[in-house]
N, CA, C, O and CB atoms as a CASP TS submission, in Angstrom:
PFRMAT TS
TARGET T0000
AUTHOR 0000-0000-0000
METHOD Language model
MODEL 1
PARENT N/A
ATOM      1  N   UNK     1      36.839   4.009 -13.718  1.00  0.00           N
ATOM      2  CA  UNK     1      35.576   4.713 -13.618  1.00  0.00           C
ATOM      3  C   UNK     1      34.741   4.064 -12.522  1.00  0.00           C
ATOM      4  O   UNK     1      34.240   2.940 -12.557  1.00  0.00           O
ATOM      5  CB  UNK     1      34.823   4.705 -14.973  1.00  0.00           C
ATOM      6  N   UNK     2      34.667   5.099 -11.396  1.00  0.00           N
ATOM      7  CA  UNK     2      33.397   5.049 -10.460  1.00  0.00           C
ATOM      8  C   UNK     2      31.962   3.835 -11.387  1.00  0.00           C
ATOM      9  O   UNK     2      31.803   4.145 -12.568  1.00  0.00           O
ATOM     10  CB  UNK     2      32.763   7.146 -10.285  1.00  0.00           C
ATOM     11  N   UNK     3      31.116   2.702 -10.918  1.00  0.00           N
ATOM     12  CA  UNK     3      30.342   2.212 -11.116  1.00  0.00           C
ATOM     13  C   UNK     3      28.925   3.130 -10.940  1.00  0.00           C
ATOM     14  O   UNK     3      27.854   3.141 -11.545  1.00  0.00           O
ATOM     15  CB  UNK     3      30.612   1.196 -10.505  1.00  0.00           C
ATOM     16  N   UNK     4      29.382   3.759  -9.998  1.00  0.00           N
ATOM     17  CA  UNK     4      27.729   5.250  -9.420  1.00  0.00           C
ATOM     18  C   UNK     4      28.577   6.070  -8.968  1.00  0.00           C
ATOM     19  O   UNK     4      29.755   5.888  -8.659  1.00  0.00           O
ATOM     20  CB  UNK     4      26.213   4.933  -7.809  1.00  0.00           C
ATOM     21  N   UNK     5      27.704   7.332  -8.924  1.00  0.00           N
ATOM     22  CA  UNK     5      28.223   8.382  -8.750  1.00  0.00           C
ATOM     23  C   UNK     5      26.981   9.402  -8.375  1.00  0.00           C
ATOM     24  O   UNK     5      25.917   9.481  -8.990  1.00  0.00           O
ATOM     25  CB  UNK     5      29.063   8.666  -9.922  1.00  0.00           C
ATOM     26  N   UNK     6      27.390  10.192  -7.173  1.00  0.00           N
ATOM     27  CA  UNK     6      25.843  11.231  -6.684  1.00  0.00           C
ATOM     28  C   UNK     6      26.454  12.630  -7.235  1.00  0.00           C
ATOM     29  O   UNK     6      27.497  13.221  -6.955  1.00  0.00           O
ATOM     30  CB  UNK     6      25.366  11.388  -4.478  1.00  0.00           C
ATOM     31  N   UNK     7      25.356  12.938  -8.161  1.00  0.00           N
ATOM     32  CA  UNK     7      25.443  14.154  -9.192  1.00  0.00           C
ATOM     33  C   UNK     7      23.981  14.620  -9.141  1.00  0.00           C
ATOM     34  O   UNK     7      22.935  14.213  -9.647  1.00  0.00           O
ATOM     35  CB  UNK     7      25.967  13.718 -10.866  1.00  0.00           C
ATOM     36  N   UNK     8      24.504  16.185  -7.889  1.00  0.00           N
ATOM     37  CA  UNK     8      23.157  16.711  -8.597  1.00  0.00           C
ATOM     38  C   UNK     8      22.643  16.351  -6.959  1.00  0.00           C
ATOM     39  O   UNK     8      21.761  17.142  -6.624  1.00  0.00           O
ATOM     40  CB  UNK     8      22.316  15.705 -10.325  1.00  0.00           C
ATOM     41  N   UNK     9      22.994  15.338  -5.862  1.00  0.00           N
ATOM     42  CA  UNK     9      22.632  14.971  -4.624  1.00  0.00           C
ATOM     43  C   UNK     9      21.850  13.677  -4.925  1.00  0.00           C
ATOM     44  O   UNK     9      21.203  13.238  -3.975  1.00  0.00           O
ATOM     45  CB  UNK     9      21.851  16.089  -3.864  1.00  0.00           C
ATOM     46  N   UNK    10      21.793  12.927  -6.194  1.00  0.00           N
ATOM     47  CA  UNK    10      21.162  11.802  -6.402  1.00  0.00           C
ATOM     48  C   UNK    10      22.296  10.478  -7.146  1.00  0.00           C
ATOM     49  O   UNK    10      23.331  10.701  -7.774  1.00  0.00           O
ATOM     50  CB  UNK    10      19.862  12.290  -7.348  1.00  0.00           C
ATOM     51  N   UNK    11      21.827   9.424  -6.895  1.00  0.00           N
ATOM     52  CA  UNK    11      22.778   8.205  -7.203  1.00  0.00           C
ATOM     53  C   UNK    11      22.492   8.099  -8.721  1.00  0.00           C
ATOM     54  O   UNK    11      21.401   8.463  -9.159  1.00  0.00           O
ATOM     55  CB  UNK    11      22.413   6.677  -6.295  1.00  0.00           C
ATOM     56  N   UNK    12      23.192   7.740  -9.306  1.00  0.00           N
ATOM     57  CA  UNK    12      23.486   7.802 -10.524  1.00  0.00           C
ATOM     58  C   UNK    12      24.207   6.297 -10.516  1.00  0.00           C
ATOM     59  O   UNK    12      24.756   5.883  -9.496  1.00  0.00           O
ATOM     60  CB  UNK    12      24.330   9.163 -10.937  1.00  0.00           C
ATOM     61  N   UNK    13      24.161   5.600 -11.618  1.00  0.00           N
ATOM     62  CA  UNK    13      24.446   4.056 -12.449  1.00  0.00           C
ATOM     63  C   UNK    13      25.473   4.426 -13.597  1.00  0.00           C
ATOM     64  O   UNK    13      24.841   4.984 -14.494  1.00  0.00           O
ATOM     65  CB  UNK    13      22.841   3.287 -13.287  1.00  0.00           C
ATOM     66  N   UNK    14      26.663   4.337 -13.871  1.00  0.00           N
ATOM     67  CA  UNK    14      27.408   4.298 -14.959  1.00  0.00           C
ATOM     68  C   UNK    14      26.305   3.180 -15.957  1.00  0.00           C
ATOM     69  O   UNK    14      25.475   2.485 -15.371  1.00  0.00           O
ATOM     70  CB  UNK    14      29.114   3.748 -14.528  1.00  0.00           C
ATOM     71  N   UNK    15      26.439   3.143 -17.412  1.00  0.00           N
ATOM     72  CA  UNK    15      26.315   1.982 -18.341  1.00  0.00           C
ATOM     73  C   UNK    15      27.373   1.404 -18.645  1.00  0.00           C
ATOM     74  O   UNK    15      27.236   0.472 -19.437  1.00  0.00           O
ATOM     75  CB  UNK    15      25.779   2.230 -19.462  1.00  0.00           C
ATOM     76  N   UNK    16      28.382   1.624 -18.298  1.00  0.00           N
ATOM     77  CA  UNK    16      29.000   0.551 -18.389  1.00  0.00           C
ATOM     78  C   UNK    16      29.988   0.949 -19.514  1.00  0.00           C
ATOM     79  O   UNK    16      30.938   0.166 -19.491  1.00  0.00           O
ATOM     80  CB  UNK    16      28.091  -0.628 -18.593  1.00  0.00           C
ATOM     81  N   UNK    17      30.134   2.039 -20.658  1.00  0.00           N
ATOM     82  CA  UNK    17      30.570   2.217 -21.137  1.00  0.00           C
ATOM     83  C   UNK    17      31.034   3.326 -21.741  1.00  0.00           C
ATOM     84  O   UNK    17      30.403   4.342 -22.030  1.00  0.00           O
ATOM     85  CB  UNK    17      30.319   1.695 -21.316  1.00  0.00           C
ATOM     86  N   UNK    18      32.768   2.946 -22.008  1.00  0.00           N
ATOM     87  CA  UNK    18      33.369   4.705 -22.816  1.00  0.00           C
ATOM     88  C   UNK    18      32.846   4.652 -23.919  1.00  0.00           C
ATOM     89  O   UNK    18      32.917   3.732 -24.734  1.00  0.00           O
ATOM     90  CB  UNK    18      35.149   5.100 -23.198  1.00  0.00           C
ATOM     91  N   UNK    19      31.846   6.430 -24.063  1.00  0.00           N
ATOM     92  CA  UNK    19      31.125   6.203 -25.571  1.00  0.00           C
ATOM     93  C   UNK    19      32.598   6.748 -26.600  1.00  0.00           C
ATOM     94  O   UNK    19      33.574   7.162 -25.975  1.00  0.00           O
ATOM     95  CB  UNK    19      29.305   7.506 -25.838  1.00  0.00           C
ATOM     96  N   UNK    20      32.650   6.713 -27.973  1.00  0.00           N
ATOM     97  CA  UNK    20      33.811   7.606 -28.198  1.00  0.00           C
ATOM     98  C   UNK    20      33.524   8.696 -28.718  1.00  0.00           C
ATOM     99  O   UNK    20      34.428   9.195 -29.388  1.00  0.00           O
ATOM    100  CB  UNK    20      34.753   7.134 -28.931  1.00  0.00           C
ATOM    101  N   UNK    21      32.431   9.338 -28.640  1.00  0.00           N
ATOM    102  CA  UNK    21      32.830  10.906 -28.744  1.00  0.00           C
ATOM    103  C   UNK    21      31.179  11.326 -28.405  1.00  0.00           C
ATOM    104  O   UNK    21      30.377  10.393 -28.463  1.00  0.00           O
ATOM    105  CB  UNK    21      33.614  11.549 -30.594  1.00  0.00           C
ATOM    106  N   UNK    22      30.651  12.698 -28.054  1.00  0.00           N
ATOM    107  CA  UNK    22      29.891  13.332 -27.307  1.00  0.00           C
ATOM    108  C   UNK    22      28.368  13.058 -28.436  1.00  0.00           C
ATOM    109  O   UNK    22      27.280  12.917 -27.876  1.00  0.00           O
ATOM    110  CB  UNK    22      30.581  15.004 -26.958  1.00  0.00           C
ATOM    111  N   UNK    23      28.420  13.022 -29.499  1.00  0.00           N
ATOM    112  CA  UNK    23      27.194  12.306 -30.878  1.00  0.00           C
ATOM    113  C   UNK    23      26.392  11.299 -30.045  1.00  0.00           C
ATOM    114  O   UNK    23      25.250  11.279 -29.585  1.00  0.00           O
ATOM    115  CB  UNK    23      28.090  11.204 -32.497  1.00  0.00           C
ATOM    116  N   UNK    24      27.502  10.424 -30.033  1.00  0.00           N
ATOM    117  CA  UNK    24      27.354   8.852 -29.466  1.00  0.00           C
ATOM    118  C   UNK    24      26.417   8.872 -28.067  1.00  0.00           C
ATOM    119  O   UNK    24      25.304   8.364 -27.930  1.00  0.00           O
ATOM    120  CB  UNK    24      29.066   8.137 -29.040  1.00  0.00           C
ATOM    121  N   UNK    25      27.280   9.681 -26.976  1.00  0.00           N
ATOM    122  CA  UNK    25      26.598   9.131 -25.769  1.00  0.00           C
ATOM    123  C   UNK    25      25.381  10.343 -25.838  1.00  0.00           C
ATOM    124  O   UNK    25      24.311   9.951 -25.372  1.00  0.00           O
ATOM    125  CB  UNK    25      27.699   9.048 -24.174  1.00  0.00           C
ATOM    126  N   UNK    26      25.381  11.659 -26.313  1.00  0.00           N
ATOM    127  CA  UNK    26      23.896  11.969 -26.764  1.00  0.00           C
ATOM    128  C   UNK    26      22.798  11.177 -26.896  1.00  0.00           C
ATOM    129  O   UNK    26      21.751  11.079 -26.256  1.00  0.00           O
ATOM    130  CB  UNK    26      23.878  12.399 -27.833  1.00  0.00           C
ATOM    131  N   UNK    27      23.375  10.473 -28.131  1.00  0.00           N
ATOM    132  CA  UNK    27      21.938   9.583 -28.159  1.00  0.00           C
ATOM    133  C   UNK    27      21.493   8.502 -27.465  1.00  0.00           C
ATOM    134  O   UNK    27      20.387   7.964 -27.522  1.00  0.00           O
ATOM    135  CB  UNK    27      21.739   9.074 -29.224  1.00  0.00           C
ATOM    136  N   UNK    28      22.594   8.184 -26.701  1.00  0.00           N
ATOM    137  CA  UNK    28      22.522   7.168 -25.852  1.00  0.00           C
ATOM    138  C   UNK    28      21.866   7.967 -24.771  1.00  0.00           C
ATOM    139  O   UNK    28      21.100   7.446 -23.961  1.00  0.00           O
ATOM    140  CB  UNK    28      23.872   6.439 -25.532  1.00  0.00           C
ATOM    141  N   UNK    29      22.207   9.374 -24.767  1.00  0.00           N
ATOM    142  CA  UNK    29      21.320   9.814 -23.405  1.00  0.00           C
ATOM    143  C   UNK    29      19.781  10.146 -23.749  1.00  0.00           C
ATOM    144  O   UNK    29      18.954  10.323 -22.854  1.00  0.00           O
ATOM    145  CB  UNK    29      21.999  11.283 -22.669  1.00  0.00           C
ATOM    146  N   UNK    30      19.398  10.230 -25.412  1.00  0.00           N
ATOM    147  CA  UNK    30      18.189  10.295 -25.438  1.00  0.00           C
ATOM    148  C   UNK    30      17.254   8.887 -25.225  1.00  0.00           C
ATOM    149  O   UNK    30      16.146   8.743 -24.708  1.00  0.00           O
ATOM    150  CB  UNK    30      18.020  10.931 -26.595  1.00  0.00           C
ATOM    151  N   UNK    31      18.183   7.916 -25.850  1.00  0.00           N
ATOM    152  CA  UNK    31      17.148   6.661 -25.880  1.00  0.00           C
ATOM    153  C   UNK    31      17.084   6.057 -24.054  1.00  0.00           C
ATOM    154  O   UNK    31      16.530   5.140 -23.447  1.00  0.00           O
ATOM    155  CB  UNK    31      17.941   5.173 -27.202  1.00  0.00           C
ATOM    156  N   UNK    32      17.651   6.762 -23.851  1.00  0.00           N
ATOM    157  CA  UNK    32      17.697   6.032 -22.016  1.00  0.00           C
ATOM    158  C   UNK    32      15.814   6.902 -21.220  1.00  0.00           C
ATOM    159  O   UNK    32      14.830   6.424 -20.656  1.00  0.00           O
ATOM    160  CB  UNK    32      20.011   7.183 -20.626  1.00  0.00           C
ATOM    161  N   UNK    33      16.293   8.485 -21.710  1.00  0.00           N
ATOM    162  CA  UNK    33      15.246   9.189 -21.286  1.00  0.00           C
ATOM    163  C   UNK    33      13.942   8.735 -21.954  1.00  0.00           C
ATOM    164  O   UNK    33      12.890   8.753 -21.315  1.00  0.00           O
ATOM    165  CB  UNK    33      15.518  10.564 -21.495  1.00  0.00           C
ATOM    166  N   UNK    34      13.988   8.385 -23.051  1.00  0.00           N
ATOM    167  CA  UNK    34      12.481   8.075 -23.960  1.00  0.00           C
ATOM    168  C   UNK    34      12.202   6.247 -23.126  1.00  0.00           C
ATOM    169  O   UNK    34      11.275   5.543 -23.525  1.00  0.00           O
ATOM    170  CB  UNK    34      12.895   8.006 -26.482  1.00  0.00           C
ATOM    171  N   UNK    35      13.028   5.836 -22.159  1.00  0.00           N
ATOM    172  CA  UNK    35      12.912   4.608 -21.329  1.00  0.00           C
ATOM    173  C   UNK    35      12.456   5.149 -20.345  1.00  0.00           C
ATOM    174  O   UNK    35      11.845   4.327 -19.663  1.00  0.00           O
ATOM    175  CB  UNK    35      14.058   3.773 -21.025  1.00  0.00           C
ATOM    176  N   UNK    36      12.449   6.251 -19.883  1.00  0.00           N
ATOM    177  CA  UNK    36      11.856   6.584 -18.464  1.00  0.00           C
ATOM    178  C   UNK    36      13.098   6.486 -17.620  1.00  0.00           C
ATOM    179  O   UNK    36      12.969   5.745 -16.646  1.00  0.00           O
ATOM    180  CB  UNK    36      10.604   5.507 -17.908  1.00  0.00           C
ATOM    181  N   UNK    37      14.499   7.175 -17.796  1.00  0.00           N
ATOM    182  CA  UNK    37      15.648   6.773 -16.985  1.00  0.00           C
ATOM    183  C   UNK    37      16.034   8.624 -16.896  1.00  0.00           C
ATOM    184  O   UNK    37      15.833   9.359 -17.863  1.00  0.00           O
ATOM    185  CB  UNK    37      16.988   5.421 -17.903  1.00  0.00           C
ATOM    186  N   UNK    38      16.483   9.024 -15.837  1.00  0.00           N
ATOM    187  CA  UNK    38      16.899  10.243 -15.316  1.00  0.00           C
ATOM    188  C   UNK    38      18.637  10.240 -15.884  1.00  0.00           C
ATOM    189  O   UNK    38      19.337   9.300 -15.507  1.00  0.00           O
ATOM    190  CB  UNK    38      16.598  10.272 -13.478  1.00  0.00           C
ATOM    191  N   UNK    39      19.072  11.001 -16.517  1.00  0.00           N
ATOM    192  CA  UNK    39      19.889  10.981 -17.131  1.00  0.00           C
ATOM    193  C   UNK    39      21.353  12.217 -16.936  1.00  0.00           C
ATOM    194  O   UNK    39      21.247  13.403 -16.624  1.00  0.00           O
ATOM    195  CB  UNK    39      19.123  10.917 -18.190  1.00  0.00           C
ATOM    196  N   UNK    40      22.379  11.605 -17.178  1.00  0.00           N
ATOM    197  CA  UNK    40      23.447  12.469 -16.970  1.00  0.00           C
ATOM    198  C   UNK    40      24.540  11.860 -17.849  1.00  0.00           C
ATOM    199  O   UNK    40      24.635  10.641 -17.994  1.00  0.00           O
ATOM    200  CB  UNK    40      23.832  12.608 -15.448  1.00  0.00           C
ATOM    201  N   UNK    41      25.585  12.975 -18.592  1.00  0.00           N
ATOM    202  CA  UNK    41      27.039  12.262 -19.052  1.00  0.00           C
ATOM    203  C   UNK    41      27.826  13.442 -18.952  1.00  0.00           C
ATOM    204  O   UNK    41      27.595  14.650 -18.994  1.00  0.00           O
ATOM    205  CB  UNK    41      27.164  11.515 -20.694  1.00  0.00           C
ATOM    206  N   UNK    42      29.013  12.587 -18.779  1.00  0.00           N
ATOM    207  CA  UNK    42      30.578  13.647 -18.445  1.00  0.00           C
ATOM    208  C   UNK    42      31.315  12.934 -18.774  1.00  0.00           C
ATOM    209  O   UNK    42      31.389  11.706 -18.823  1.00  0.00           O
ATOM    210  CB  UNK    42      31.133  14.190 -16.974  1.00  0.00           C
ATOM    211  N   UNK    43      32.123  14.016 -19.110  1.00  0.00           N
ATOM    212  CA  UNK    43      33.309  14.444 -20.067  1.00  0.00           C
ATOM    213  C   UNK    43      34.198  14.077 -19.047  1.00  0.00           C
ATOM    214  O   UNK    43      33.884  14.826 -18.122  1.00  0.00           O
ATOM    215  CB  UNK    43      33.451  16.085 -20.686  1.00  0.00           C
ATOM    216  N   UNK    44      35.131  13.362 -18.663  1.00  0.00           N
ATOM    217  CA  UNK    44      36.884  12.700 -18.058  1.00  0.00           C
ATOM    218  C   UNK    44      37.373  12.365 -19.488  1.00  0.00           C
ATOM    219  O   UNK    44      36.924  11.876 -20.524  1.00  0.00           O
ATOM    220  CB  UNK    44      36.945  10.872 -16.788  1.00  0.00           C
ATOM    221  N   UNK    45      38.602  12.916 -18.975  1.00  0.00           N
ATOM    222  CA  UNK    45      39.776  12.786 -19.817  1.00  0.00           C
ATOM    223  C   UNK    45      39.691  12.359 -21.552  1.00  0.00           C
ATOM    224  O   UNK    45      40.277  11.401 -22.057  1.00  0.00           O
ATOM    225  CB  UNK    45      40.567  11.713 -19.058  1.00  0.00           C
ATOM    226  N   UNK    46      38.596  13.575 -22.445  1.00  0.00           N
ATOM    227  CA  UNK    46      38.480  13.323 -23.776  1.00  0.00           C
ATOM    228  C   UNK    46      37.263  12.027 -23.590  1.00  0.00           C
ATOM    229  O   UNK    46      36.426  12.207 -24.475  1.00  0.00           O
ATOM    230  CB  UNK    46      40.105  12.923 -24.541  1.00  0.00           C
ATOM    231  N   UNK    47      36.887  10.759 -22.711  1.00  0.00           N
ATOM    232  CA  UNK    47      36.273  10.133 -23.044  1.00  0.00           C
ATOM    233  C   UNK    47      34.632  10.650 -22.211  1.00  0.00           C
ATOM    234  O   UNK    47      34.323  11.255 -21.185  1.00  0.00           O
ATOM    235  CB  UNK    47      37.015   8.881 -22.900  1.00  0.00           C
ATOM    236  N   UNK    48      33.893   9.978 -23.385  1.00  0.00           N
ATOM    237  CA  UNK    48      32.106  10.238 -22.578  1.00  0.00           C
ATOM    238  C   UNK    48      31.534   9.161 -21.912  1.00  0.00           C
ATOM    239  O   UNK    48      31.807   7.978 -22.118  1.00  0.00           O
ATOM    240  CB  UNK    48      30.792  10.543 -23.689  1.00  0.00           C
ATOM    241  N   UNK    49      30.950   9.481 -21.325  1.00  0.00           N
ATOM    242  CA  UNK    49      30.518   8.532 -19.990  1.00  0.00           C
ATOM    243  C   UNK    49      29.161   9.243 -19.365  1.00  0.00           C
ATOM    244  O   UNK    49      29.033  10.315 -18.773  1.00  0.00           O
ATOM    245  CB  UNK    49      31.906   8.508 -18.640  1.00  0.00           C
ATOM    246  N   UNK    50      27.923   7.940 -19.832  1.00  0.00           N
ATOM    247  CA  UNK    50      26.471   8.131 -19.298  1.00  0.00           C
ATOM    248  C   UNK    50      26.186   7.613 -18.274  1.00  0.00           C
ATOM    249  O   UNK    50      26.673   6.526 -17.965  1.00  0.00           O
ATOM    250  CB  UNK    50      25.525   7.742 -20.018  1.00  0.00           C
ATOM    251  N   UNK    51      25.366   8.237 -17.536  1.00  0.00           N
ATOM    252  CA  UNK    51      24.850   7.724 -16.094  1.00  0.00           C
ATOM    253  C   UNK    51      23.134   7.761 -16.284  1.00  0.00           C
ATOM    254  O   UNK    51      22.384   8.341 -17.069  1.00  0.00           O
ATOM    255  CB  UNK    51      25.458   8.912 -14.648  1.00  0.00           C
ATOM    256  N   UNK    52      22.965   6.960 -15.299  1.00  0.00           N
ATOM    257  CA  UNK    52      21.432   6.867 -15.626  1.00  0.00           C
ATOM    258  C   UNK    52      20.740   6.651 -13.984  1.00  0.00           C
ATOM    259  O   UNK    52      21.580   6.112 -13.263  1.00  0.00           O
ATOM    260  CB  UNK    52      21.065   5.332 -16.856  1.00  0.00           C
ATOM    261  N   UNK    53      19.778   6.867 -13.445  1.00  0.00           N
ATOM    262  CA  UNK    53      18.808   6.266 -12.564  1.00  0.00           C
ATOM    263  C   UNK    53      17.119   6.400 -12.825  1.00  0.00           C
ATOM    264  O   UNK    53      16.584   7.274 -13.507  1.00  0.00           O
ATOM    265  CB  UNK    53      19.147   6.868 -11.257  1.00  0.00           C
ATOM    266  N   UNK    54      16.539   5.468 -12.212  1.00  0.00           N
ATOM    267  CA  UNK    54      14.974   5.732 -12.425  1.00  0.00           C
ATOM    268  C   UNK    54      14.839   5.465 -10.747  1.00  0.00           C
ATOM    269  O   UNK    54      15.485   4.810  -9.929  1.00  0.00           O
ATOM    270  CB  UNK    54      13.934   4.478 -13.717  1.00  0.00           C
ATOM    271  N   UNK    55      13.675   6.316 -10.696  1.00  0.00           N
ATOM    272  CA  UNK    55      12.889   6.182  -9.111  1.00  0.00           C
ATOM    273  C   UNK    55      11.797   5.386  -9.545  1.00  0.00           C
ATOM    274  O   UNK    55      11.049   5.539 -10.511  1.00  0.00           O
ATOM    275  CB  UNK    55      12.263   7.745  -8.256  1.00  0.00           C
ATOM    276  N   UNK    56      11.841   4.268  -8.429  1.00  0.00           N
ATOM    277  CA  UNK    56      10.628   3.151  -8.446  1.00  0.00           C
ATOM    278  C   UNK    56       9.508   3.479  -8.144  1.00  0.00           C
ATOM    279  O   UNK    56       9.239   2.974  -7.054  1.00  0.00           O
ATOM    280  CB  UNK    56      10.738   2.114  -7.659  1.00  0.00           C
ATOM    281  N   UNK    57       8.630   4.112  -8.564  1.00  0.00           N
ATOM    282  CA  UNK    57       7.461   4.279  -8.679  1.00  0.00           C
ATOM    283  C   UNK    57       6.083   3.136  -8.356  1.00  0.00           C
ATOM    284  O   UNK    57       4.915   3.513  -8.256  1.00  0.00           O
ATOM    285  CB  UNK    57       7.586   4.680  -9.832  1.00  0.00           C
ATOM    286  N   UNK    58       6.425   2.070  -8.261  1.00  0.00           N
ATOM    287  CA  UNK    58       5.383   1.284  -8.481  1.00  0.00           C
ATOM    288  C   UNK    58       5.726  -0.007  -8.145  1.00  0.00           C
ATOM    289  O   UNK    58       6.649  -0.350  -8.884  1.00  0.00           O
ATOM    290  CB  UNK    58       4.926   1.375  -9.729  1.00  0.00           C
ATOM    291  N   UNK    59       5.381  -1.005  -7.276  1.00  0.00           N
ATOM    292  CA  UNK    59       6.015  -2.090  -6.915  1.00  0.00           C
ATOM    293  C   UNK    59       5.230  -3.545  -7.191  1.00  0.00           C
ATOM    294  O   UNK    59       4.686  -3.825  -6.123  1.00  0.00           O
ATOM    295  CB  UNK    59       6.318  -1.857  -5.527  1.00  0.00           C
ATOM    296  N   UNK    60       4.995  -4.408  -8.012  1.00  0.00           N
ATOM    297  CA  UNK    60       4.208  -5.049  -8.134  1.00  0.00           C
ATOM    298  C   UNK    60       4.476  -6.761  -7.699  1.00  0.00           C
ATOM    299  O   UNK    60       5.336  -7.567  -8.056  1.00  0.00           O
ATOM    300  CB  UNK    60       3.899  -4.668  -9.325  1.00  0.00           C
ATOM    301  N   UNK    61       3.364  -6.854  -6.811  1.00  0.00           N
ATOM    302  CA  UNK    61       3.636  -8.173  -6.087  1.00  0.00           C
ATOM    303  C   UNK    61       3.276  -9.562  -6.644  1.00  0.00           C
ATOM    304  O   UNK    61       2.230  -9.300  -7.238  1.00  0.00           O
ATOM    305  CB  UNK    61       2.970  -8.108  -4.878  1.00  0.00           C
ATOM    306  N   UNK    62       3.459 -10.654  -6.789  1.00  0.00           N
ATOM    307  CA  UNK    62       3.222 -11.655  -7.549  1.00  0.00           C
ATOM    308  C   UNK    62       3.018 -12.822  -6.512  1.00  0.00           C
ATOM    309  O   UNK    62       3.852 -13.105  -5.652  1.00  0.00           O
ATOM    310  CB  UNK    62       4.319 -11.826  -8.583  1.00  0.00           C
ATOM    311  N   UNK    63       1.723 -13.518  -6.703  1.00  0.00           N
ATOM    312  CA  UNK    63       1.756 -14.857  -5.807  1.00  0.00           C
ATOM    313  C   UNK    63       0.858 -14.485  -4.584  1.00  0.00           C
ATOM    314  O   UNK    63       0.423 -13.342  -4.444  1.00  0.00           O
ATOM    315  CB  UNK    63       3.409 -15.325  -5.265  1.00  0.00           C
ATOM    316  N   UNK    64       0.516 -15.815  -3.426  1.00  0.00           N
ATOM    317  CA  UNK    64      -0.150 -15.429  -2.406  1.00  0.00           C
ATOM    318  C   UNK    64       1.150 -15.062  -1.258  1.00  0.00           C
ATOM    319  O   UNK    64       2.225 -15.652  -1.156  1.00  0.00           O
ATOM    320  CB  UNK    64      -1.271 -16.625  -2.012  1.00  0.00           C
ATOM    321  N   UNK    65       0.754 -14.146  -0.633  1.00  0.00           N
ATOM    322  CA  UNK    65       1.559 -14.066   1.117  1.00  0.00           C
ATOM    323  C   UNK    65       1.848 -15.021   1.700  1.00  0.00           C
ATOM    324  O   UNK    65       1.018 -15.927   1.622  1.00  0.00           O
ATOM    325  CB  UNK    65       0.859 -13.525   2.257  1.00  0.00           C
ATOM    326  N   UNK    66       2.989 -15.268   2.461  1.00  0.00           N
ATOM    327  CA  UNK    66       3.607 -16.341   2.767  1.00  0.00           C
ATOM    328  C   UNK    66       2.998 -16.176   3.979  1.00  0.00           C
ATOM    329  O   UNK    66       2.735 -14.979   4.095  1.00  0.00           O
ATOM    330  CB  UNK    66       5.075 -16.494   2.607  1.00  0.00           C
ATOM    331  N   UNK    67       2.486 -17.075   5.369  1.00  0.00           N
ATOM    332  CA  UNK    67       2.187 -17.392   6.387  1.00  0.00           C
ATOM    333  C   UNK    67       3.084 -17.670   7.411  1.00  0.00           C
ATOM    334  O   UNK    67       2.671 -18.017   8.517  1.00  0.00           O
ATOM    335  CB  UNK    67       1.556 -18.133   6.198  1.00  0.00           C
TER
END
């Protein structure tokens, strides 16, 4: 299994794992979305497989500027 994958014209993140059956990575695709994560899963060969990305929205800097 591909690590990313562009679905849809956007990059996509595997998790890392074969769910074993379509229940499973459901809810795995809801608790990702209720995280704020853009969500996708497919079906290869009988096994399920979630993808996830978030767009960075917001970048927060820490410390003074280096000179």
């Amino acid at each position: 299994m591909d690590i990313s994958r562009i679905i849809d014209g956007k990059k996509f993140m595997w998790d890392g794992v074969e769910h074993k059956d379509e229940n499973e990575a459901k809810g795995i695709v809801e608790k990702y979305q209720s995280d704020g994560f853009e969500t996708r899963f497919l079906i290869e060969e009988n096994k399920f497989y979630v993808f996830t990305r978030r767009v960075v929205t917001e970048v927060k800097v820490e410390g003074a500027p280096s000179a």
